[in-house]
N, C-alpha and C positions, 0 to 999 in steps of 0.2 A: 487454188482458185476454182469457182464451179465450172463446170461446165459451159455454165449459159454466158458465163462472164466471156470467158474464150471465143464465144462466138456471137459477141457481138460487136457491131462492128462501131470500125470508132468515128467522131462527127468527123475527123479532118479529111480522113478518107471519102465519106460517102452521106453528108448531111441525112439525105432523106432515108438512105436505106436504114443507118443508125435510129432515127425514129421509129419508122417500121419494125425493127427487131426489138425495140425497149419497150413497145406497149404491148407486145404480144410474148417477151420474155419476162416481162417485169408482172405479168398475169394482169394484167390490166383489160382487154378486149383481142378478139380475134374474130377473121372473115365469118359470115355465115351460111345456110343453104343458097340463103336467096342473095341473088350479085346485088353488090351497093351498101347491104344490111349490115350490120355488125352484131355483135354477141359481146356486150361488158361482163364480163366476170363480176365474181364477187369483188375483189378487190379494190378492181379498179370502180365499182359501184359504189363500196364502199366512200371513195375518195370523192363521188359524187354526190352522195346523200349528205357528207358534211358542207358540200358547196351548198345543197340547198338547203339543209337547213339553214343557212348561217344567211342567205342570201333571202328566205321566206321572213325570218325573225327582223331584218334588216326591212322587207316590203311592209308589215303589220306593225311596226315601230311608225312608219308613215302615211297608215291610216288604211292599210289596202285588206282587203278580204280575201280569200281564194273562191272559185268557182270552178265549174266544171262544164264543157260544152262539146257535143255531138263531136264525134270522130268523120260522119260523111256533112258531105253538104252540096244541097241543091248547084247545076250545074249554072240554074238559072241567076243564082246570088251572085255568081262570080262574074256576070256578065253586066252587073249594075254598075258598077265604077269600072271604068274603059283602062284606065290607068293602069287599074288593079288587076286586071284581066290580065292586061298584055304584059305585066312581067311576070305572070306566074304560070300562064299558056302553056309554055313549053314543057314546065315541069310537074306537069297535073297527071297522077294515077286515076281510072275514071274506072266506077262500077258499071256495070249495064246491064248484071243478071243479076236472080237475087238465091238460084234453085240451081243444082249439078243432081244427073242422074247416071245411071249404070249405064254405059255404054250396052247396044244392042249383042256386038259380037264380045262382049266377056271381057276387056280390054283393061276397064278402068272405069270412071267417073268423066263423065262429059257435059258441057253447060247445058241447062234444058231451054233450048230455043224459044220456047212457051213462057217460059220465066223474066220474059226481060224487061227491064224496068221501064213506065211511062216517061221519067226523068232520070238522065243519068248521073247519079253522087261522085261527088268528089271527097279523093282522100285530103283532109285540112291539108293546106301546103303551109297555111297561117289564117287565122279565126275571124279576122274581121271582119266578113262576110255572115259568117251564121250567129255571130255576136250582136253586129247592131242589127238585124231582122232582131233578134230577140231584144235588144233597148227600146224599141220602138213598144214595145209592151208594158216596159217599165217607165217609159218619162213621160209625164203630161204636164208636168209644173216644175218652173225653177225647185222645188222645195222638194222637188224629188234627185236635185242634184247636190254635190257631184257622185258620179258610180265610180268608186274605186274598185276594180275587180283585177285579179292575176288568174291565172290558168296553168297548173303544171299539168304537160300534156308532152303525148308524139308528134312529130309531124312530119310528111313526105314529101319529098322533093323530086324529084325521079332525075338523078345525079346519074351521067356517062361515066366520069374520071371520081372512084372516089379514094378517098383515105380515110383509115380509121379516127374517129373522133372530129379532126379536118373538116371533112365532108362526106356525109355518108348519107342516103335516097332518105332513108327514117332516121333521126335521131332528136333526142328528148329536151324541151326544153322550156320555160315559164314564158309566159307571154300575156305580159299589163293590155287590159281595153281599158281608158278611162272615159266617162262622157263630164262635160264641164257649160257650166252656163256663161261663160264668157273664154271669149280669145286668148286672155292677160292670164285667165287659170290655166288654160291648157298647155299654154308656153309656159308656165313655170312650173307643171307638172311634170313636162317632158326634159326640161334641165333639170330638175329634180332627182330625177329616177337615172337621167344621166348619172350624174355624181353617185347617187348610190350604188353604180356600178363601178364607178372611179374607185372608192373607197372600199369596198369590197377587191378589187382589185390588187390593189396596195398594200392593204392592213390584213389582208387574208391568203392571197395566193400572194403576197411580196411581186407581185409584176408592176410594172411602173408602166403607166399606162399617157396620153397624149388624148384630150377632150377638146373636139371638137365638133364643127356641123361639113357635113356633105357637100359635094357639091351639088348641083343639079342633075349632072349625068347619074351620081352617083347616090340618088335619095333611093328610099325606099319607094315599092310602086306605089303610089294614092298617094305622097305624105305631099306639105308642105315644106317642112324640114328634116332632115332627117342630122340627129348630134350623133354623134362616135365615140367611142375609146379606142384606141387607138395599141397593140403591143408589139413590141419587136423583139424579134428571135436569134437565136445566137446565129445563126446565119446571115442576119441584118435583113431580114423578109417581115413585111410588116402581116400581123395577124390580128382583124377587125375581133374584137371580141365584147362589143354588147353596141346596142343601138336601140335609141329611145327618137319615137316619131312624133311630131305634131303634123294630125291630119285635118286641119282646119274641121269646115264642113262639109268635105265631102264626099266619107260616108252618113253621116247623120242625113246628105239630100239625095244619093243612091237610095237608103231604105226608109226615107222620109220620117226620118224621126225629128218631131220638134214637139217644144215646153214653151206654154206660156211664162213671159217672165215678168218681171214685178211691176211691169206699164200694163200688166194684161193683153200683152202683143202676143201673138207668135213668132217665134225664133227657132231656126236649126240648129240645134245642140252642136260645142266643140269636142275635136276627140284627141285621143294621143293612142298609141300604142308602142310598147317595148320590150324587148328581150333577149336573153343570155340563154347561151344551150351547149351540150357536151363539147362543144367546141373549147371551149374553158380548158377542158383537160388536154388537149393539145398544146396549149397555153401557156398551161403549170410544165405538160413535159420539156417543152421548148424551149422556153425559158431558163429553166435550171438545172437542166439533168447531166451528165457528163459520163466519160466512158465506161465509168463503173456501171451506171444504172442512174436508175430517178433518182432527183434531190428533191424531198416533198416539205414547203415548210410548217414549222409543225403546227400551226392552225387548222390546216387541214388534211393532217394524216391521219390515216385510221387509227396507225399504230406509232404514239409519239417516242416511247422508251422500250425496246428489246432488252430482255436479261437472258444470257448464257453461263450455265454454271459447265465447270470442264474437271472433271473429276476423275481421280483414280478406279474408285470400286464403287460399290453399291452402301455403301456405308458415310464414306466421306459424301457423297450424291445425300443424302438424308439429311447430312448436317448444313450443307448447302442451302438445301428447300427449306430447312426450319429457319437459318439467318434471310434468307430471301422475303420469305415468305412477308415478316414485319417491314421490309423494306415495299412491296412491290402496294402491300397496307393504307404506309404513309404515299406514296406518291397518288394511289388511287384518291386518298382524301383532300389531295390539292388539286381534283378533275382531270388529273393527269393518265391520258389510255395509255396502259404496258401490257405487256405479254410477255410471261416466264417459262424461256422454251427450254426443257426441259427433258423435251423425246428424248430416245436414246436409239431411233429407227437411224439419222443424220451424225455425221461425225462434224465436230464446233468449225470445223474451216467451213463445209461446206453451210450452215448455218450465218457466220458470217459474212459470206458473199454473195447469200439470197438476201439478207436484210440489205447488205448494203445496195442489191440491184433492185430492190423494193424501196431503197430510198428513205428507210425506218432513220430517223433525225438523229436519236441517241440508241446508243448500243452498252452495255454494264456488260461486265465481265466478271464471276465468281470460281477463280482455280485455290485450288486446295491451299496456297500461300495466302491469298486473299483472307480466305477463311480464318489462318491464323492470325493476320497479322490487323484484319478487321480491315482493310480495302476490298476498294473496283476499281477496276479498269474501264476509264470512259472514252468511251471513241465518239466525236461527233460527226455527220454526214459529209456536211456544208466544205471541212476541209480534209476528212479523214487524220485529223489530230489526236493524239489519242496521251490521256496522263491518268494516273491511280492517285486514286484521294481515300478519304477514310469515310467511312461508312454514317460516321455520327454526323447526322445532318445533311442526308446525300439531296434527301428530296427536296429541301430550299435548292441546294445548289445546282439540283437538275431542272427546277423551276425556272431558273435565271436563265439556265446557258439553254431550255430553249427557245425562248424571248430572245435571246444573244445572239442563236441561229437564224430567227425570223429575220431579226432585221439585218444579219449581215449578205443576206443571203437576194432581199433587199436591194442594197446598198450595191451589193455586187453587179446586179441585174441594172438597178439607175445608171452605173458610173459606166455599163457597157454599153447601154440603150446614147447615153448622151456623149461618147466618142466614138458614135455612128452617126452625129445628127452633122451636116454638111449643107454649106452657104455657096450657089451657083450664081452666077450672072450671065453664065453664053451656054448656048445648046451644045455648044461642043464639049464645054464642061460637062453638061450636063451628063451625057453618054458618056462619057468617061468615069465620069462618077458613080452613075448608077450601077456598074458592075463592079462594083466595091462592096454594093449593099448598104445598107443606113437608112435614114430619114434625107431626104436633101429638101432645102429649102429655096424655091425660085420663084420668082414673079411670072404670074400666068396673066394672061386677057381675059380672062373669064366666057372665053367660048367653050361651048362643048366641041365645037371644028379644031381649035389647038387640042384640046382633052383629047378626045379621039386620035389626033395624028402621033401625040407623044407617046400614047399608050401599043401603038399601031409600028413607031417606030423602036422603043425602047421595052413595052410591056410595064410600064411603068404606068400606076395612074395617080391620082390625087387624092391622098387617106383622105384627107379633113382639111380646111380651114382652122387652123388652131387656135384656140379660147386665149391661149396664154403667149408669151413671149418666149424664145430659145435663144435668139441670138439679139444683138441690139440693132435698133432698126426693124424689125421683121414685119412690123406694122405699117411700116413709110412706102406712099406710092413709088411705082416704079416703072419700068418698061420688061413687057412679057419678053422671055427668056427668046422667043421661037418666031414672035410674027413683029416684037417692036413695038407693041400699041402700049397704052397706057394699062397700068397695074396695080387694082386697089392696097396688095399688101402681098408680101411670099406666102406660097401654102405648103404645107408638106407633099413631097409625093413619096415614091416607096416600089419595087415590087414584091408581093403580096401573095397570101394564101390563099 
C-alpha cells in the first residue's frame, strides 16, 4: 500500500481531518501564500472543468449565453440596495490605492499615499451590482427582453474559518443575471435553473440532492426568494450546493433600470440570479469517497479507465503495449478517457493505490498470463471488486460497468441520504436527534425568533422548505415543535457546512 494511503486518515476516526488529508493527498488543492486562498492542482481542476463544461452545455441548452464582467466594482453600487449591502459588508476586500512605490530607506515596495483612489472598488463578492448598472444600457423596450446571461468568474469573500474547496476567501464559480419583462418569467426562470442544478447533480456527480426555497432568514441578500439543493454528507452534515434567486424588482429599481412594455408604460424589469461554485468538489468528495481515497463517478472523472501492464522484462512490456495499445483504441472511440500507465519510474502496487486514492472508476490489469491467455483484470472503484474477463469485447463491457458504477454509486448515496431523514414532534426529540445527524423533519411557526433560538440552541438551521414530500403527512399543518403556535407544513432542518 502507498504511503499516502497509510496516512490517511480514516472518516470513523476523524470526519473532517479525513477530508483534509484526501484533497490535498488525492492532489486535488492545497493551502496557498495568501491565508483563506487555495491552489487547485491540476487534477483536481481537471475534475472541475468537466463540472463545467457539463454544467455550461446544460445553461446554453436553456437559452443562456456567457458574458463577462469587471473584477472591481464601485463601492458606491453596493450601497444602492440596502439588503445587499448588509449581507455582504462584512465580507468586502476594498481597493483604495491604485500605485506601490520603493520604500525611501531600501526596504521593499510601499503604497504611494498620492495614489489613492477618489472611489474605493470592491473585489466582486457577487456581480449584481456592476451587472444591472450595466442592464440599465442594454433595456429600453420589452423587445429587448429577456437577458439571459451566465458569468464564469472569481469571487472574494473575506472568509475567517476556511476549508479547502468548503469555503475559501476566493473561489471560482458561474453566476446567471437574468433580466425578464414580467414576474411569472422570472419565477420560472429561477425554478428553472434550480432543477438544472438538481439534475446536474444527480445524473453527474450521483449526489441526491433535496429542492427546495429558503427561508426568510435564510434567502440570499436582495432576493425575494431564494430555491436550494440541498446535499448530505456521510457524516449527515447538510451541504447547500447551488441556489437560484428571484430578485423581484429590486435591483432593476437600485439601478433604475426600466422598459417600456407592450401598453407603452414604463416598468422595472424582473431579475433572478444563480450559482454553483467549487464548493461542488467538496460535494463530490463527501459524498462518496471512503478510506482508500476518492470515489469519482465516472461522468465526471478525468480519468474513467487506468491500464497497468506488470511484466517480467523488457520484452514481455512490448508485447503488452502492442495488445494494449488496440484496446485503449477502442475504448477511446466509445469517448471513453484512459490512461496506459506504463512508467517503469513506480512499481504496480504503488500505481495501484494512487489510482485507487485518485478515485480512477475502473482499473485493467495486463500481467504476462493475461497476455497469454487474452485477459484482464478489472477492478472497479465503487466496491473494489475485482474479476478477469477476456479481452474480445472489453470495451462494450467496460462501457456498461461504468454506467453500472454511476448509478450504483448513486443508489448508495440516495439510500444513505434517506435513512438520515428523521420525523420530530417535541424539541426534546429534537436535540436528541439532531446529534445523530440527518435531515430531521419538524413543524416550525415560521418566525425567524424560533429560527434563531433553535439555531442558537442546537446549531441547527432550516435547509429549505421542501418542493417534494419524504414522509407522509409532511405537508399537513401542525404545531411548531418549540413555541406550540400553529405550522403551515415540516421543513427540513440539518447542521450544515
Amino acid at each position: 500500500m502507498a504511503k499516502e494511503l497509510k496516512d490517511l486518515t480514516k472518516r470513523s476516526e476523524n470526519y473532517s481531518q479525513w477530508y483534509n488529508d484526501l484533497v490535498v493527498k488525492a492532489d486535488l488543492a492545497e493551502q496557498s501564500a495568501v491565508r483563506g486562498c487555495m491552489v487547485i492542482k491540476p487534477y483536481g481542476y481537471a475534475i472541475w472543468e468537466k463540472m463545467q463544461r457539463q454544467l455550461d452545455e446544460m445553461f446554453k441548452e436553456t437559452g443562456h449565453v456567457n458574458a463577462y464582467f469587471p473584477l472591481l466594482i464601485p463601492k458606491s453600487f453596493l450601497s444602492r440596495e440596502a439588503e445587499h449591502v448588509e449581507g455582504f459588508a462584512k465580507e468586502c476586500a476594498v481597493v483604495t490605492h491604485y500605485r506601490l512605490k520603493n520604500a525611501e530607506d531600501g526596504s521593499g515596495v510601499v503604497v504611494d499615499p498620492a495614489a489613492k483612489l477618489e472611489e474605493e472598488l470592491i473585489i466582486r463578492p457577487t456581480s449584481e451590482t456592476i451587472i444591472w448598472n450595466t442592464y440599465k444600457n442594454w433595456i429600453q423596450s420589452y423587445r429587448d427582453l429577456p437577458i439571459l446571461c451566465n458569468q464564469w468568474a472569481n469571487v472574494f469573500r473575506w472568509e475567517m474559518r476556511t476549508r479547502l474547496f468548503l469555503r475559501t476567501a476566493e473561489f471560482l464559480w458561474q453566476e446567471g443575471h437574468t433580466a425578464h419583462a414580467t414576474r411569472e418569467e422570472a419565477e420560472e426562470e429561477a425554478v428553472r435553473m434550480l432543477n438544472v442544478y438538481a439534475d446536474f447533480a444527480e445524473k453527474y456527480m450521483a449526489v441526491p440532492v433535496v429542492k427546495g426555497v429558503k427561508s426568510a432568514n435564510e434567502r440570499f441578500a436582495g432576493a425575494l426568494d431564494t430555491y436550494t439543493i440541498e446535499a448530505m454528507m456521510q457524516d449527515g452534515k447538510a451541504l447547500q450546493s447551488g441556489t437560484s434567486h428571484f430578485l423581484g424588482q429590486n435591483f432593476a429599481k437600485a439601478f433604475d433600470v426600466q422598459f417600456v412594455n407592450k401598453e407603452n408604460k414604463l416598468e422595472y424589469v424582473w431579475a433572478t440570479s444563480w450559482g454553483v461554485s467549487t464548493r461542488l468538489m467538496g460535494a463530490l468528495i463527501m459524498t462518496h469517497s471512503d478510506d482508500n481515497g476518492l470515489v469519482l463517478p465516472p461522468h465526471l472523472a478525468p480519468i474513467q479507465v487506468v491500464i497497468v501492464p506488470i511484466y517480467k522484462n523488457d520484452e514481455q512490456l512490448k508485447q503488452i503495449d502492442a495488445k494494449v495499445e488496440g484496446i485503449v483504441a477502442k475504448l477511446k472511440a466509445l469517448g471513453i478517457s484512459v490512461k496506459y500507465d506504463n512508467a517503469d519510474n513506480k512499481r504496480p502496487g504503488f500505481k495501484f493505490a494512487d489510482y485507487e486514492l485518485k478515485g480512477v472508476p475502473v482499473r485493467l490489469v495486463m500481467g504476462g498470463r493475461d497476455l497469454e491467455n487474452n485477459t484482464m483484470e478489472v477492478m472497479r472503484r465503487d466496491t473494489l471488486e475485482k474479476e478477469t474477463i477476456t479481452c474480445d469485447g472489453i470495451e462494450t463491457y467496460v462501457q456498461n460497468l461504468l454506467e453500472e458504477i454511476q448509478a450504483n454509486i448513486y443508489k448508495k448515496a440516495l439510500d444513505y441520504r434517506n435513512s438520515k431523514i428523521t420525523t420530530v414532534d417535541t424539541y426534546d426529540e429534537f436535540k436528541e436527534k439532531i446529534e445523530e445527524g440527518g435531515f430531521i423533519l419538524a413543524h416550525w411557526d415560521g418566525t425567524t425568533e424560533t429560527e434563531e433560538k433553535i439555531k442558537e440552541d442546537t446549531k441547527a438551521t432550516i435547509r429549505c422548505i421542501p418542493f417534494d414530500s419524504f414522509v407522509p403527512d409532511d405537508k399537513k399543518p401542525g404545531k411548531c415543535m418549540v413555541t406550540g403556535k400553529p405550522s403551515a407544513r415540516r421543513v427540513i432542518f440539518a447542521r450544515s457546512y
